[in-house]
C-alpha positions in Angstrom: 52.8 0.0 -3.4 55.7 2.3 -4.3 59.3 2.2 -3.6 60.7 5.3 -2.1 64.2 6.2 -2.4 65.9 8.7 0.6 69.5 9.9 -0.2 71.3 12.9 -1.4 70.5 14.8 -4.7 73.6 16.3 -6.1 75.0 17.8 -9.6 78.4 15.9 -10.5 81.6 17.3 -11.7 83.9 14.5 -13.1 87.2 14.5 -14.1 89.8 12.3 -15.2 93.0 12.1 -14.5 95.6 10.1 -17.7 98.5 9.1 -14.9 97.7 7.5 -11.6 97.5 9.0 -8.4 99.7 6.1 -6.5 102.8 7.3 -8.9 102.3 11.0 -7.4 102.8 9.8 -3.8 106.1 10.0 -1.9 107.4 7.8 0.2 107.2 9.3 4.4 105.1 12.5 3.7 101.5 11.2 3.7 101.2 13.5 6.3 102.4 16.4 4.4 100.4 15.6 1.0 99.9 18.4 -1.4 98.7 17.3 -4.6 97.4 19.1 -7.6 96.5 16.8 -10.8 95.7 18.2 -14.5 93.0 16.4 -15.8 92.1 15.7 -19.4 88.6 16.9 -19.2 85.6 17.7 -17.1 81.5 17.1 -17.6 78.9 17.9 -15.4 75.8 15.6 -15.0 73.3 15.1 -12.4 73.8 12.6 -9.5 73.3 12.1 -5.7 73.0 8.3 -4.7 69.5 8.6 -3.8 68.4 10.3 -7.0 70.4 7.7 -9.4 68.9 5.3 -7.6 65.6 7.0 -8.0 66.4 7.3 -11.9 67.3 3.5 -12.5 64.0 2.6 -11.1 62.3 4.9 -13.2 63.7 3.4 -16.1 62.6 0.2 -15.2 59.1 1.4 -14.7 58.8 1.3 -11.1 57.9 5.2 -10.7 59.6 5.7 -7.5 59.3 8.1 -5.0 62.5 10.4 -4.8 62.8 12.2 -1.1 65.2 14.7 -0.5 66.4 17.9 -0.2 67.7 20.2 -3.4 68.4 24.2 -3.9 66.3 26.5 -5.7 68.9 25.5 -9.0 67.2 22.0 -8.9 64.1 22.9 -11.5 66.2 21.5 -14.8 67.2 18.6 -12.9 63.3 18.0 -11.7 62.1 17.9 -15.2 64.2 15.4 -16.1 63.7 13.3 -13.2 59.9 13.7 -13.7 60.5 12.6 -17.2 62.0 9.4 -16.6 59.6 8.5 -14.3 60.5 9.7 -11.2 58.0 11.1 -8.8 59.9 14.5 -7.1 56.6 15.6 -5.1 58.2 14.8 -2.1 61.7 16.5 -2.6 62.4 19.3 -0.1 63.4 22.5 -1.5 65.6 24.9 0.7 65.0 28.6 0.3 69.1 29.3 1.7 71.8 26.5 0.4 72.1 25.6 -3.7 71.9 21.6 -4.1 74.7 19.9 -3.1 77.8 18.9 -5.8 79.8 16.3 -6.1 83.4 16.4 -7.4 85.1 13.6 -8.3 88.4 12.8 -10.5 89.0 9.4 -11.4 92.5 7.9 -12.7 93.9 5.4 -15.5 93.3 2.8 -13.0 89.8 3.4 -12.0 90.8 5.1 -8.6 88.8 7.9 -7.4 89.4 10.9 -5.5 86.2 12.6 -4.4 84.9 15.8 -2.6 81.6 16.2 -1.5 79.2 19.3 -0.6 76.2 18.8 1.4 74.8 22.4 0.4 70.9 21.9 0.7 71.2 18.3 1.8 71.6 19.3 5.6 68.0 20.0 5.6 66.6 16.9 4.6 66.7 16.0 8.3 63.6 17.5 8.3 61.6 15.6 5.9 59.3 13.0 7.8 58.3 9.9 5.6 54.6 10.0 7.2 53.5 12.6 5.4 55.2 11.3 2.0 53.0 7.7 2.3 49.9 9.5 3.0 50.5 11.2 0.0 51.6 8.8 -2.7 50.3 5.5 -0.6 51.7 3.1 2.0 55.4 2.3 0.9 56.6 -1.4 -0.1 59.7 -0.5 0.6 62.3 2.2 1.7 65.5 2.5 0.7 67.9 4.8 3.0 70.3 5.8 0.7 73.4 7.6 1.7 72.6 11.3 2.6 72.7 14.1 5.6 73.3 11.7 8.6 70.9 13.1 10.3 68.1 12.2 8.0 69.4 8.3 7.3 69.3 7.7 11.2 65.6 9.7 11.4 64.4 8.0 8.3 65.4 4.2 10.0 64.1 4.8 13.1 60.7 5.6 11.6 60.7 3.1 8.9 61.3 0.5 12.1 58.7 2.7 14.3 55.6 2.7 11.1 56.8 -1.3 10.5 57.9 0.2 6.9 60.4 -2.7 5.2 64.0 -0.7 4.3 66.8 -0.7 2.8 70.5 -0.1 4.4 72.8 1.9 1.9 74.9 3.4 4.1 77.6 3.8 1.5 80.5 6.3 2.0 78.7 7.6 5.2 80.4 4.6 6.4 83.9 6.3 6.1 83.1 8.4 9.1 79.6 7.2 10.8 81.1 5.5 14.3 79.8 1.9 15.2 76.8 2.7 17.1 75.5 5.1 14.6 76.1 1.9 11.7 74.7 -0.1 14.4 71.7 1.8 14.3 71.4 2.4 10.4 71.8 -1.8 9.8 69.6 -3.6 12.5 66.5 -4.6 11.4 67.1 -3.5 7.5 65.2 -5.9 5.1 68.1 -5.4 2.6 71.9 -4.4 3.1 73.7 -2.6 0.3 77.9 -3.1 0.3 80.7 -2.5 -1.4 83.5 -4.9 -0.6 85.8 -2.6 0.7 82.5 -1.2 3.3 81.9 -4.2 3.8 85.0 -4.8 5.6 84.7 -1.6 7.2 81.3 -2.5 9.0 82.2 -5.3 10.3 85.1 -3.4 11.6 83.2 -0.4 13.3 80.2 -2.3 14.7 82.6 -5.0 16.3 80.0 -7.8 14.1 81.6 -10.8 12.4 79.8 -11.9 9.4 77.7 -14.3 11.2 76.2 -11.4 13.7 75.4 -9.0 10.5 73.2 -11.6 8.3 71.3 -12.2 12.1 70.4 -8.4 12.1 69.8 -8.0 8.1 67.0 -10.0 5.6 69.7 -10.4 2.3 73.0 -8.5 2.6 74.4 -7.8 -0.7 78.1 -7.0 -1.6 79.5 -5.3 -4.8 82.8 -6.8 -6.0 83.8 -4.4 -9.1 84.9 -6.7 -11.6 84.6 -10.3 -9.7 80.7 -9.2 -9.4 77.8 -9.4 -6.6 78.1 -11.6 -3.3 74.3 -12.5 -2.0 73.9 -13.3 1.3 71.6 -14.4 4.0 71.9 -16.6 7.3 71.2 -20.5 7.2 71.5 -20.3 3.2 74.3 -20.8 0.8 75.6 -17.7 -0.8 74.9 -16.7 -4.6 77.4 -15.2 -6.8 77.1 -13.2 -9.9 79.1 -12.7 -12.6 79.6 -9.2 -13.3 78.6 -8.5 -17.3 81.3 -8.0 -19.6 81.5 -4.3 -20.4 82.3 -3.7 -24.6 83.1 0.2 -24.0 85.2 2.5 -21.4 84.3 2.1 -18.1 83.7 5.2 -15.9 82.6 3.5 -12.6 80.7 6.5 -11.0 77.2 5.6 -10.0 77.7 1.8 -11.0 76.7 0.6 -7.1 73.3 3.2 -7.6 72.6 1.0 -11.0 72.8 -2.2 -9.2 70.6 -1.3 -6.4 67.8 0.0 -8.6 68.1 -3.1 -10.8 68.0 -5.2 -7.5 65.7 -3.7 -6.2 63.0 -3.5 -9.5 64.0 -7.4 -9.6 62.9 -8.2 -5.8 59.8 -5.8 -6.4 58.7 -7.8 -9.8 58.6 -10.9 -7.5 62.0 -12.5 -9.3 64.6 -14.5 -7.1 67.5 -13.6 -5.4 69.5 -14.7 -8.3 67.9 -13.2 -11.2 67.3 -10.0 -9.3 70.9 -9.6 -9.1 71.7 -10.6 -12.4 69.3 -7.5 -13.1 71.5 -5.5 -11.3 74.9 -6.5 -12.7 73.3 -5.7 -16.6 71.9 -2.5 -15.2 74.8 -1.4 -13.4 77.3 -2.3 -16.6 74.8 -0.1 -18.7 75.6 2.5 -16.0 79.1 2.4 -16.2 79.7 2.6 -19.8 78.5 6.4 -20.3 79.8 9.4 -18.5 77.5 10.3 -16.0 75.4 8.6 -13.6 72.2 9.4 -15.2 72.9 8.9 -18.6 72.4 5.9 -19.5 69.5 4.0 -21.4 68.0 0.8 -21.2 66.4 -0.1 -24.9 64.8 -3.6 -24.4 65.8 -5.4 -27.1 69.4 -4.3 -27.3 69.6 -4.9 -23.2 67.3 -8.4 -23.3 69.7 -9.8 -26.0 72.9 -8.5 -24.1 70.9 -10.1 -20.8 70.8 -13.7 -22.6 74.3 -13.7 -23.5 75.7 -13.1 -20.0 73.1 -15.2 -18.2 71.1 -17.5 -20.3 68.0 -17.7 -22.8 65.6 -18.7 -19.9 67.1 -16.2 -17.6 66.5 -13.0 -19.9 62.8 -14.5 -20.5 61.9 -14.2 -17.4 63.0 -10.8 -17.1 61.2 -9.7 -20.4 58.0 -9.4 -19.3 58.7 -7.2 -16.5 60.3 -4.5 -19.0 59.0 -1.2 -19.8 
């Protein structure tokens, strides 16, 4: 039964900043800000939460089902999707808008300061998931990933009305989404996806306490940077998860997307709450150690041994056998 991933589809321009951004504030004119920072350099990948998500589970062999919308510039990016595994049949190509671009600079201190285009995205409203499981078969899961607010609250309400299990990644759509809209996108989701920042910031909007969020979600699941992953669900003891040491540069960018798919392929090869997640934290250091959300690897060997010395012998044999 296939996983299928709903979000944005984007092509990424990153840039990095050498100072950091809090030293170019002043003091009293926040409202008057007018900021222009020379960055070191600038790369262009692909990205778009729900394709990185889509390419993480492709790597781990779970041949997802990407849905979306693109532009008619999205035939490169396609082939490499389709190459790593990724089933695009159901991606929505507009004949008017290009595929939306993310631009992002990010400072010596890991701060980010990001711009979005939604380009071709604002049609993927239109996309129904009927259709898309009478193609490819009934779904095991959906994940609504972060992507034209229109489509994330017409893709819940008919995950909930064809009794399809979902995923909640509402993301940075949380920055602007009002409570009853969050409301909406969260009740009933099998899993939650958080940073702990949004995490904060849903609780805030929707007027729920911690308590009132776990009685709506199945497993709510919090990124915390560098301290790791928080694993929640009501009536049970929380699980945390070490983060695993990176040994190169980090360039945080598409980290969270990592750790979902990771998660996710964990909870889909029938592994626990805790070794799922210690998936995700190897997957989503992997991630974070290249420039570019999509351009990272995961050789089995290299990542099983690097899996054992974060988490245990036992721990990375259980997770062997699922590998590709």
């Amino acid at each position: 039964m296939p996983v299928a991933v709903t979000g944005s589809i984007a092509t990424d321009h990153l840039m990095t900043f050498p100072g950091r951004f809090a030293e170019q504030f002043v003091e009293g004119q926040m409202e008057n800000v007018s900021l222009s920072f020379l960055v070191d350099d600038l790369v262009q990948h692909r990205g778009g939460a729900g394709a990185n998500m889509a390419y993480g589970l492709g790597l781990l062999g779970l041949a997802p089902v990407l849905v979306g919308a693109v532009g008619s510039d999205f035939a490169e990016y396609d082939s490499w999707l389709s190459r790593h595994g990724v089933d695009t049949g159901s991606v929505h190509w507009s004949e008017l808008k290009h595929t939306a671009r993310f631009v992002c600079t990010t400072d010596a201190s890991n701060n980010q300061i990001a711009s979005f285009y939604s380009g071709a995205m604002s049609e993927a409203g239109g996309i129904e998931l009927g259709p898309v499981a009478d193609r490819v078969g009934e779904f095991d899961l959906v994940v609504v990933g972060p992507n034209d607010p229109t489509a994330m609250v017409r893709h819940t309400d008919e995950c909930r009305q064809r009794g399809y299990r979902f995923a909640a990644d509402p993301s940075q759509q949380l920055a602007w989404a009002d409570g009853e809209m969050i409301r909406d996108l969260v009740d009933g989701a099998d899993l939650l996806f958080t940073n702990e920042y949004e995490s904060h910031l849903l609780q805030q909007k929707t007027g729920w306490d911690e308590r009132e969020v776990l009685a709506r979600v199945g497993t709510w699941i919090t990124t915390r940077a560098a301290d790791g992953v928080l694993v929640r669900q009501a009536g049970a003891e929380p699980i945390s998860v070490i983060a695993v040491p990176e040994t190169k540069p980090v360039e945080p960018t598409g980290g969270g997307d990592a750790l979902r798919a990771g998660f996710i392929a964990g909870r889909m090869w029938g592994l626990d709450l805790e070794r799922a997640t210690q998936l995700g934290s190897a997957v989503a250091t992997a991630a974070v150690e290249v420039i570019g959300t999509q351009e990272y690897d995961l050789p089995k060997q290299s990542f099983l041994e690097r899996f054992a010395d974060a988490f245990g012998a036992d721990a990375a044999d259980e997770v062997a056998p699922h590998l590709p």
